[in-house]
N, C-alpha and C positions, 0 to 999 in steps of 0.2 A: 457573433453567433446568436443565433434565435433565443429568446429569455426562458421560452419551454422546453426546448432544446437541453439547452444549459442547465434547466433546472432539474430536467429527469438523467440528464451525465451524472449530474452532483449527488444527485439522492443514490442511482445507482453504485458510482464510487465508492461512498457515504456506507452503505446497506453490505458492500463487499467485503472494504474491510475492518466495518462493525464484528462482519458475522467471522473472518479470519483470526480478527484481534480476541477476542472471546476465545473462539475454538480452541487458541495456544494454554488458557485457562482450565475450559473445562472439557476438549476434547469432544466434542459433540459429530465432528464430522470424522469419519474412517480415513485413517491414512494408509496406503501401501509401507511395509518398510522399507527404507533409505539403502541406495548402495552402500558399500562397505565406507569410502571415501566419504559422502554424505551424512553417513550416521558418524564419524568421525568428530565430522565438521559441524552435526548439530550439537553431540553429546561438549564440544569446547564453549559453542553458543549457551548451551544450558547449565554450560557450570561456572560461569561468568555471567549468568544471570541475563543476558542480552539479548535472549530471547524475549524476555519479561517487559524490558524496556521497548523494543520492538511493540510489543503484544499493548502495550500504555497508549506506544506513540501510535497505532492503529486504531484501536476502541475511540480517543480521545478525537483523530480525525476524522473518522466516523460519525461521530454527533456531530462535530461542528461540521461538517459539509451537509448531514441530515438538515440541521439545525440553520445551517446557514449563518452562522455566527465565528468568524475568524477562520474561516475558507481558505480565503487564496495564503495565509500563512499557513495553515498545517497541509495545504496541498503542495507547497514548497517544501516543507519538512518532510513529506510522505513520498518526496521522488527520490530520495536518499532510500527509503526502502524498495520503493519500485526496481532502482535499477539494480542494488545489490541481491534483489528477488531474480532479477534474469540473470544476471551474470551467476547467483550460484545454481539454474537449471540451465545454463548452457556451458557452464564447467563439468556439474556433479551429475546432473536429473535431467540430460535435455528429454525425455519424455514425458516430462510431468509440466512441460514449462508452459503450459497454453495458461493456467491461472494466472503466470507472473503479465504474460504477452499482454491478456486483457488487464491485468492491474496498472501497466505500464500506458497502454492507451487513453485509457480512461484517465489516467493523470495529468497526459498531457492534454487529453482536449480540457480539462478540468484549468487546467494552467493555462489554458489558451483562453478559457472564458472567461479568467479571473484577469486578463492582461493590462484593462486600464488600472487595475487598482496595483500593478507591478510596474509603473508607468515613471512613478517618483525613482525608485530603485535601480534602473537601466537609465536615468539618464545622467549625461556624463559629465 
């Protein structure tokens, strides 16, 4: 992948979900309220606190993809939320699901750019 390319994936990534990981914080962006099943399944998230640690492991990927400093390992740990962010809008909210669509893209080309440095780890 092109190094500028790669760079404006990663910053965009980075700047996504900087500003998602925050939001869970301080609420800055308007949310619609959740189906009934959904508000269920956030209100079990939020009294376990696992929202919180979500909301850490976001912020924290965020700078280091901005930052470029320990990328291709929190882009690894950030597909654990990617994919659990689709599967819960195509269980709960498939209307709302285009955010997680693009989160998930974005991580994987992010995964794809970071691939030599995943090179040790895949081999067998």
């Amino acid at each position: 992948m092109n190094s500028k390319v790669f760079m404006v994936i990663r910053i965009l990534l980075g700047l996504f979900v900087l500003m998602f990981g925050l939001n869970k914080f301080f609420q800055f962006i308007p949310m619609d309220a959740p189906a009934d099943d959904a508000a269920t399944y956030f209100g079990a998230l939020m009294s376990t606190q696992t929202l919180t640690l979500v909301a850490i492991v976001e912020i924290l990927t965020g700078l280091a993809l901005i930052f470029n400093k320990y990328g291709a390992l929190m882009a690894l740990i950030l597909m654990s939320v990617s994919v659990n962010a689709v599967l819960f809008h195509v269980a709960l909210e498939p209307g709302t699901i285009m955010g997680a669509i693009i989160l998930i893209v974005l991580n994987i080309a992010v995964l794809f750019g970071y691939k030599d440095k995943y090179k040790d780890l895949l081999r067998a």
